[in-house]
mmCIF file of the C-alpha atoms, coordinates in Angstrom:
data_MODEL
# 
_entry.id   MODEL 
# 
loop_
_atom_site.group_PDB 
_atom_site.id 
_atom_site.type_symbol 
_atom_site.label_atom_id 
_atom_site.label_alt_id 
_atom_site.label_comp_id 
_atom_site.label_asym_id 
_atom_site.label_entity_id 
_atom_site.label_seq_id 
_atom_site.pdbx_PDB_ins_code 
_atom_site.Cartn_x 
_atom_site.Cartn_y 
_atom_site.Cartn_z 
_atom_site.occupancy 
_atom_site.B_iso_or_equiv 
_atom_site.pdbx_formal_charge 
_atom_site.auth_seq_id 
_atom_site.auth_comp_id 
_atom_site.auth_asym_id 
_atom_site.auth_atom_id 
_atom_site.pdbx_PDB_model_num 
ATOM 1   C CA . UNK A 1 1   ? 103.178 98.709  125.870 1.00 0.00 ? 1   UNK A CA 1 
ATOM 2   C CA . UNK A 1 2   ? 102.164 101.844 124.707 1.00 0.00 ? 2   UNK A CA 1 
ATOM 3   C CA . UNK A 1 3   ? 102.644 105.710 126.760 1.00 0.00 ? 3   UNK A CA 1 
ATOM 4   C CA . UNK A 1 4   ? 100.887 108.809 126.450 1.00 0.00 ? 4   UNK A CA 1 
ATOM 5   C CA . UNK A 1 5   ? 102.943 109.834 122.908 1.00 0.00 ? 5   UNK A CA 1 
ATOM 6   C CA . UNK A 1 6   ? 101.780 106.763 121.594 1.00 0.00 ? 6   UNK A CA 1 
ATOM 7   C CA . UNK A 1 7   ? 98.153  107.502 122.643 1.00 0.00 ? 7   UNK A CA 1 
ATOM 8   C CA . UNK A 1 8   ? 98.451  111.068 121.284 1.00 0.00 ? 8   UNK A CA 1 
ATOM 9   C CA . UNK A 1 9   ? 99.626  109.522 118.314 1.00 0.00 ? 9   UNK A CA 1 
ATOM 10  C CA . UNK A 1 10  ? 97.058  107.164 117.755 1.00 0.00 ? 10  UNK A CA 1 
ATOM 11  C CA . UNK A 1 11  ? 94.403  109.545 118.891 1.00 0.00 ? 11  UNK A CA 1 
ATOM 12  C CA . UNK A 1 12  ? 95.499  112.263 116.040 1.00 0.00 ? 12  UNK A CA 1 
ATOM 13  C CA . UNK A 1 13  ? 95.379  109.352 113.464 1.00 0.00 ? 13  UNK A CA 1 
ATOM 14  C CA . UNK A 1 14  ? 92.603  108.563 114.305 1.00 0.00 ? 14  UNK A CA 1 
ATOM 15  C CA . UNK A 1 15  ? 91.284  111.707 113.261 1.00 0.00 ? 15  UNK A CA 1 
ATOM 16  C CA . UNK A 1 16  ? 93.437  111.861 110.038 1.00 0.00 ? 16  UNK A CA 1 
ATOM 17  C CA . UNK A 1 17  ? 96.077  109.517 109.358 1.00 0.00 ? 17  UNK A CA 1 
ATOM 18  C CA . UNK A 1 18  ? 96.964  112.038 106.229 1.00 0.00 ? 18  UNK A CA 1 
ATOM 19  C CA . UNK A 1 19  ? 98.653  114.155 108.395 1.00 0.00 ? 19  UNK A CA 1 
ATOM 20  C CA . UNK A 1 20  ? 102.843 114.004 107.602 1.00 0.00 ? 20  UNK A CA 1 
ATOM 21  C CA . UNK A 1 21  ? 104.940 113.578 110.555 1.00 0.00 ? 21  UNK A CA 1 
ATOM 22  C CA . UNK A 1 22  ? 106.325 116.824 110.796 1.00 0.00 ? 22  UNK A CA 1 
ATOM 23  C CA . UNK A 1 23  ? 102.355 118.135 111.635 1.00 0.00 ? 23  UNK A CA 1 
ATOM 24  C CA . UNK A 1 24  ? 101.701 115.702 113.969 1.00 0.00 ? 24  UNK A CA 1 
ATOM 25  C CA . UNK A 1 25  ? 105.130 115.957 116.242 1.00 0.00 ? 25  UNK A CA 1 
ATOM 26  C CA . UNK A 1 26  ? 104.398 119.611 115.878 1.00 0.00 ? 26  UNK A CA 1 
ATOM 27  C CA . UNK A 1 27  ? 100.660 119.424 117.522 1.00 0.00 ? 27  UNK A CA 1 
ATOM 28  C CA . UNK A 1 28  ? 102.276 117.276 120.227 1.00 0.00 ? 28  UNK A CA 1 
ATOM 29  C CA . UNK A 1 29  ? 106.049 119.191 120.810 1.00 0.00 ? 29  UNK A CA 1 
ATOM 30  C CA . UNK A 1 30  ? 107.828 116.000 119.644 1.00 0.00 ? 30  UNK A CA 1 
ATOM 31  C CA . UNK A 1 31  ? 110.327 115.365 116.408 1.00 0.00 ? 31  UNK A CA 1 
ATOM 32  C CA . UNK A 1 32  ? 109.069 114.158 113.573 1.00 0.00 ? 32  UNK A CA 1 
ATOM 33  C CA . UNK A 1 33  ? 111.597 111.072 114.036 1.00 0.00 ? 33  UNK A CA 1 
ATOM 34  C CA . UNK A 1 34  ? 110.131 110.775 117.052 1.00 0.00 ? 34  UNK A CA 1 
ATOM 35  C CA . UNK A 1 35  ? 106.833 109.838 115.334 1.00 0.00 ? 35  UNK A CA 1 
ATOM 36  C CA . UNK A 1 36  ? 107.893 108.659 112.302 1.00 0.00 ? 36  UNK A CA 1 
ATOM 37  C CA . UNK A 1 37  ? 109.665 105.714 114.795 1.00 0.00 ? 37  UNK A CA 1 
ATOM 38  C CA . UNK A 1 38  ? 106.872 105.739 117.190 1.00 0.00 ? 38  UNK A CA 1 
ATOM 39  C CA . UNK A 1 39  ? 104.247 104.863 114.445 1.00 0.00 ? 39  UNK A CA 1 
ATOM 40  C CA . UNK A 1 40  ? 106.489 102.380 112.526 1.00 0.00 ? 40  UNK A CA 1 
ATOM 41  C CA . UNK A 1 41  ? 107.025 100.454 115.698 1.00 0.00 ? 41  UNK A CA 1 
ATOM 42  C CA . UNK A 1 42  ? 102.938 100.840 116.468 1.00 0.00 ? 42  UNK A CA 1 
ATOM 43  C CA . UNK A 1 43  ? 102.147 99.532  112.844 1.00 0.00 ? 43  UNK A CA 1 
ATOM 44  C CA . UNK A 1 44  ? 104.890 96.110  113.284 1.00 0.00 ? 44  UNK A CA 1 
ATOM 45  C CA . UNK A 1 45  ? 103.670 95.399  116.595 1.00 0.00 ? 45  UNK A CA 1 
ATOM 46  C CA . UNK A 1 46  ? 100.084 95.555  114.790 1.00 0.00 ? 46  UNK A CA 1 
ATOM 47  C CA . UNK A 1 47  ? 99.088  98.073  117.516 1.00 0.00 ? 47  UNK A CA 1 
ATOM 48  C CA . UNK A 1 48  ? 97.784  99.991  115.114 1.00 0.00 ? 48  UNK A CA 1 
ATOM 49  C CA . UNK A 1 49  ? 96.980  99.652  111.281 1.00 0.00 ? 49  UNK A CA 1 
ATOM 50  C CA . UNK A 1 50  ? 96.077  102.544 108.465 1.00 0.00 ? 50  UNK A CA 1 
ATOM 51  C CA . UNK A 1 51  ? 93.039  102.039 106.965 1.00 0.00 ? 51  UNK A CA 1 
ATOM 52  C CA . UNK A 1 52  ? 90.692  103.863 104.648 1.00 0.00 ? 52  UNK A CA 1 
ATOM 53  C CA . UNK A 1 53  ? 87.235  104.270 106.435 1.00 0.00 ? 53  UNK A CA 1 
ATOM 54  C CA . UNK A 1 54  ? 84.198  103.883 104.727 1.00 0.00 ? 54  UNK A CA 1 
ATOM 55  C CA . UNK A 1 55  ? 81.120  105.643 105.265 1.00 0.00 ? 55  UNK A CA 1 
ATOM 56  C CA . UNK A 1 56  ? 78.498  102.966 104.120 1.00 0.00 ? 56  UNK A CA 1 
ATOM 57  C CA . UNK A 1 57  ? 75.929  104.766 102.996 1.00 0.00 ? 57  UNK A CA 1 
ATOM 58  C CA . UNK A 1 58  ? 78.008  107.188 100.837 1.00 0.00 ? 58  UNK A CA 1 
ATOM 59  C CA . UNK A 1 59  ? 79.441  103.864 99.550  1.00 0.00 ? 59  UNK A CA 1 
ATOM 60  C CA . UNK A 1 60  ? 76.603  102.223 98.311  1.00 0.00 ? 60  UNK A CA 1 
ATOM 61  C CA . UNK A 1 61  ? 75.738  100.581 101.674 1.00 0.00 ? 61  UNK A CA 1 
ATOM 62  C CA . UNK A 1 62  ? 73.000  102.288 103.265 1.00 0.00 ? 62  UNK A CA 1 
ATOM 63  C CA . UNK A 1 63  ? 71.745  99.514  105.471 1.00 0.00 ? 63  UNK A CA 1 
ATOM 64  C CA . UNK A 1 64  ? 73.882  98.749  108.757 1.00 0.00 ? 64  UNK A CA 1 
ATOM 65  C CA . UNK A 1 65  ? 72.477  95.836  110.414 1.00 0.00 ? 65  UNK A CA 1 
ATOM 66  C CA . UNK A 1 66  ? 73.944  94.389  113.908 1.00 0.00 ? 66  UNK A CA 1 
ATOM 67  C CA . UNK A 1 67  ? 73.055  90.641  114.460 1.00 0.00 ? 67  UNK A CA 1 
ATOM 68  C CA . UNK A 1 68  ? 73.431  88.862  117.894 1.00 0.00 ? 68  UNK A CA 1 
ATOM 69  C CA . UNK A 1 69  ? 73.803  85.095  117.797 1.00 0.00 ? 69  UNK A CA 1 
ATOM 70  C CA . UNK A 1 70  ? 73.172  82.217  120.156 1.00 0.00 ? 70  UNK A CA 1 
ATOM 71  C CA . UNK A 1 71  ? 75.576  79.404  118.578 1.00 0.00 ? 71  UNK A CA 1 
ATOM 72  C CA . UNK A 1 72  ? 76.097  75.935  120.353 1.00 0.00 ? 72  UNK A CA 1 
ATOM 73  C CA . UNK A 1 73  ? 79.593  76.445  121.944 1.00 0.00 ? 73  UNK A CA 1 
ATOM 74  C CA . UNK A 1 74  ? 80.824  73.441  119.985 1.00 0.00 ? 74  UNK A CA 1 
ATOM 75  C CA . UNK A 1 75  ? 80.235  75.335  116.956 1.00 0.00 ? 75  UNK A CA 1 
ATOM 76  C CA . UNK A 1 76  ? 81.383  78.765  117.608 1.00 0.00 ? 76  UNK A CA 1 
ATOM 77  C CA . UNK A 1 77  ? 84.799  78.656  116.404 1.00 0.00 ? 77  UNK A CA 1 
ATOM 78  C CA . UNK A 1 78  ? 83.505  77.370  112.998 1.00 0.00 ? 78  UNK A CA 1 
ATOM 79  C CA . UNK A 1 79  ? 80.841  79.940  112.573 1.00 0.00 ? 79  UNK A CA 1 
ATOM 80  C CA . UNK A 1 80  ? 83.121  82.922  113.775 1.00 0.00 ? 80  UNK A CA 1 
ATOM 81  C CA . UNK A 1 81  ? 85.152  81.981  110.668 1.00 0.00 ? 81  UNK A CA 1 
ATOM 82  C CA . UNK A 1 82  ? 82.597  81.530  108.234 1.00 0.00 ? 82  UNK A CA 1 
ATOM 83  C CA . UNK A 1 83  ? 80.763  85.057  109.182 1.00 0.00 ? 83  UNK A CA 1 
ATOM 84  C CA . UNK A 1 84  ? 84.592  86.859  109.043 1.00 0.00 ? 84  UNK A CA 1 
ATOM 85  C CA . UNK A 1 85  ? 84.591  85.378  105.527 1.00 0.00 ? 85  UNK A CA 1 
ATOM 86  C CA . UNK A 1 86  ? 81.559  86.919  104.445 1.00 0.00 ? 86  UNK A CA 1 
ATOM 87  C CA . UNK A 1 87  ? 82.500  89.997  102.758 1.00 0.00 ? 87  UNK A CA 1 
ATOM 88  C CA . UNK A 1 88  ? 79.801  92.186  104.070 1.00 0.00 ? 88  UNK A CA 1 
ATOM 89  C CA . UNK A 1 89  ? 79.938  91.387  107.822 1.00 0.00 ? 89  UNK A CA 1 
ATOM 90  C CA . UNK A 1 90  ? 82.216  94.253  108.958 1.00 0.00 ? 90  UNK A CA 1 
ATOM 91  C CA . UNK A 1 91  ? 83.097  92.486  112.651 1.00 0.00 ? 91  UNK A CA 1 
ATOM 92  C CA . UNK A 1 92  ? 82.211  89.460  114.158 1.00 0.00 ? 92  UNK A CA 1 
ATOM 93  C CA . UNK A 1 93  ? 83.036  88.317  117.510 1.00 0.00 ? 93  UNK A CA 1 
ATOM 94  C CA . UNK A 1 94  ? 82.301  86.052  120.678 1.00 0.00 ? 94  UNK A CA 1 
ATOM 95  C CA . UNK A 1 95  ? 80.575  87.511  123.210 1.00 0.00 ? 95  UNK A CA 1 
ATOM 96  C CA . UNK A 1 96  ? 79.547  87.567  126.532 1.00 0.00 ? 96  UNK A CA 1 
ATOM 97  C CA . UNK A 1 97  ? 75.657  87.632  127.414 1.00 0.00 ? 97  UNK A CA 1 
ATOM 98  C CA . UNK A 1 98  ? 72.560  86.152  125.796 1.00 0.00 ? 98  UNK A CA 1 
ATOM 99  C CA . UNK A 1 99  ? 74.220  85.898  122.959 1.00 0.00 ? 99  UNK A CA 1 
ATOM 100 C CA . UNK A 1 100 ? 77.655  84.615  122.597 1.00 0.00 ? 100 UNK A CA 1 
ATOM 101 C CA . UNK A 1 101 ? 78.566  85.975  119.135 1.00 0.00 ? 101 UNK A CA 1 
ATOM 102 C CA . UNK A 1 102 ? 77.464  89.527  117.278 1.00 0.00 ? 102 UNK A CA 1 
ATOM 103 C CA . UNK A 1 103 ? 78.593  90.540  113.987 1.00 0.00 ? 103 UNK A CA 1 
ATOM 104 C CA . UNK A 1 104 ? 78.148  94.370  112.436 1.00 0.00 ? 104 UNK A CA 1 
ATOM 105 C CA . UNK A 1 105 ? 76.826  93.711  108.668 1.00 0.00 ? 105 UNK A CA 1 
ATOM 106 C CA . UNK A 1 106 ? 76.371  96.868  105.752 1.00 0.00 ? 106 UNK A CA 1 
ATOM 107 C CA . UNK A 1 107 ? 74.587  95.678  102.718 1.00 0.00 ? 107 UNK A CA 1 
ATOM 108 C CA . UNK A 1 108 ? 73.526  98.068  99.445  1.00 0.00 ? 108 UNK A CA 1 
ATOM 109 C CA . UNK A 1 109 ? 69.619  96.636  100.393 1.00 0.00 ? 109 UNK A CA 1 
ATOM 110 C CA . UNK A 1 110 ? 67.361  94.933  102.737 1.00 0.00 ? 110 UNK A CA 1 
ATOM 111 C CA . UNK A 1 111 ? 66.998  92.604  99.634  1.00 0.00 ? 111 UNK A CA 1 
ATOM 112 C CA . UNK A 1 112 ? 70.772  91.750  99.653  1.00 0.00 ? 112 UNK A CA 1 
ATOM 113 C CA . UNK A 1 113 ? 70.050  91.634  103.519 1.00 0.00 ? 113 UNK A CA 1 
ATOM 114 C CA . UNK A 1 114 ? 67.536  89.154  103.265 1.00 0.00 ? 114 UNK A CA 1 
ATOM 115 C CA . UNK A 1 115 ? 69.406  86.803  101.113 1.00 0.00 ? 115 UNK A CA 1 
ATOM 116 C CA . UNK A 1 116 ? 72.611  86.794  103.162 1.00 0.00 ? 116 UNK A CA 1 
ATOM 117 C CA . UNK A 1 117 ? 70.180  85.471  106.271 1.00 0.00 ? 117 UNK A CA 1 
ATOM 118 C CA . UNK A 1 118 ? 68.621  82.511  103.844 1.00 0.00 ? 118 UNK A CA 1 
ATOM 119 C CA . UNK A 1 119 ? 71.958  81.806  102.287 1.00 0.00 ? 119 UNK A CA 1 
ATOM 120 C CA . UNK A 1 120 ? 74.303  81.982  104.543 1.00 0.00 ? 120 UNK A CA 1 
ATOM 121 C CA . UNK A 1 121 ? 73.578  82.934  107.850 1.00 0.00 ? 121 UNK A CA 1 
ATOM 122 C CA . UNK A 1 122 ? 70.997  80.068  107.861 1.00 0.00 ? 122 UNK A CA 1 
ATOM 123 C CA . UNK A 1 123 ? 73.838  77.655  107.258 1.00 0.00 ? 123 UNK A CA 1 
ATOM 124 C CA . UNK A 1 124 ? 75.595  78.153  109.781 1.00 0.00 ? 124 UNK A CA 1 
ATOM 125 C CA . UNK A 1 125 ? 75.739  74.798  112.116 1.00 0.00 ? 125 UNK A CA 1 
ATOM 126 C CA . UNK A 1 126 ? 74.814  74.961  115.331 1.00 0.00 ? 126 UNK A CA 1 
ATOM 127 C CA . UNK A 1 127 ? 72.814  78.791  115.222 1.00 0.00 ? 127 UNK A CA 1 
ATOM 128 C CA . UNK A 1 128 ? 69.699  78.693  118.135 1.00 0.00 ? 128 UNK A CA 1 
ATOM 129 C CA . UNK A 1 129 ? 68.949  82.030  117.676 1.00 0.00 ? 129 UNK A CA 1 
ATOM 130 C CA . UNK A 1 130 ? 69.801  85.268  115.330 1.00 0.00 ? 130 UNK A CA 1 
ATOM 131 C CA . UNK A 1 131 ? 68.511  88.830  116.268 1.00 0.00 ? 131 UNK A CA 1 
ATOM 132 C CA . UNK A 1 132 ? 68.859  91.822  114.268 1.00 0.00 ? 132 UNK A CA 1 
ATOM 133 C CA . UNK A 1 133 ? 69.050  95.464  115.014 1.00 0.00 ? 133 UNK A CA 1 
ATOM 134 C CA . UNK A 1 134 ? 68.875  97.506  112.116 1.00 0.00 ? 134 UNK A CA 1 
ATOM 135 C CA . UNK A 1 135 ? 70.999  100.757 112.567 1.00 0.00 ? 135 UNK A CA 1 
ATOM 136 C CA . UNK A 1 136 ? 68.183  103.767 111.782 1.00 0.00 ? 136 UNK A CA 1 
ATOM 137 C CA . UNK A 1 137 ? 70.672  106.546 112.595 1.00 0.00 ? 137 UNK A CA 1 
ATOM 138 C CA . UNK A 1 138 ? 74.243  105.623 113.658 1.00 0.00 ? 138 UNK A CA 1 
ATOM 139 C CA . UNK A 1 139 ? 76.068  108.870 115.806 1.00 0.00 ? 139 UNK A CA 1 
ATOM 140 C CA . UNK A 1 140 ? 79.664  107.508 115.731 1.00 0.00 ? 140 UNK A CA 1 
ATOM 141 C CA . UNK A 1 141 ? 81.103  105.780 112.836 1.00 0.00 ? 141 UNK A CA 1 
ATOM 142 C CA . UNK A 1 142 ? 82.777  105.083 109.821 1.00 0.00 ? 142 UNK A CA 1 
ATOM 143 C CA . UNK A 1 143 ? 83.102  101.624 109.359 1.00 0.00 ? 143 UNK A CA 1 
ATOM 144 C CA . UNK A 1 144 ? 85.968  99.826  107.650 1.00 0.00 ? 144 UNK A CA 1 
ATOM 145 C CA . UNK A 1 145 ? 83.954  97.704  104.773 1.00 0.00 ? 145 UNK A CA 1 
ATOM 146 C CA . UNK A 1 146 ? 85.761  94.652  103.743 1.00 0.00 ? 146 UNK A CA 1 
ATOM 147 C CA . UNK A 1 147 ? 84.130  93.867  100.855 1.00 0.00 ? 147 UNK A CA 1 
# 
């Protein structure tokens, strides 16, 4: 269970998890021990986990591409897998809706794009139906690439 430090915490690395302990328990009237714990118990209860975050396009991966998926339910377990092991599908999870599974995808090119749905996507058993949204402008972001 996590309480309001904790949040604060989180919330500030969120912003930048650069900052030393000693800045952070300063911005919110704690110790730094107090944080240093705080964080180490937040990262081995995998509460939370540092990251670096990508922008995509600055990375080489200008197109963001969100796919919703109607899988037989038989199947979904198996595909979920297969699409986490892809290393440009960013997140993938089942869903609730029309479609029970959507995944968050950055490739370098609509090309690369393209192939990943003949490939790979097309293999997956049990897929009714794919949709795509490509991302023209995204507001909020980075994404964590995994590839």
């Amino acid at each position: 269970m996590i309480d309001e430090i904790d949040r604060k915490i989180i919330e500030i690395l969120g912003q930048n998890a650069l900052l030393s302990s000693k800045t952070i328990a300063k911005m919110i009237n704690t110790s730094p021990a107090t944080v240093r714990r705080r964080m180490t118990r937040l990262i081995n209860d995998n509460i939370i986990r540092i990251v670096a975050m990508v922008y995509p396009e600055k990375a080489g991966f200008p197109v963001t591409i969100g796919m919703g998926m109607q899988i037989d339910s038989e199947n979904l377990e198996a595909a979920g897998t297969k699409l986490a092991q892809h290393p440009n599908v960013n997140s993938v999870a089942y869903t609730s809706g029309i479609n029970n599974m959507s995944a968050l995808t950055t490739f370098p090119s609509m090309t690369e794009f393209s192939e990943f749905m003949q490939t790979y996507v097309s293999q997956i058993k049990g897929l009714k139906v794919v949709e795509t949204n490509i991302f023209i402008k995204t507001w909020k972001g980075p994404y964590v690439h995994s590839g």
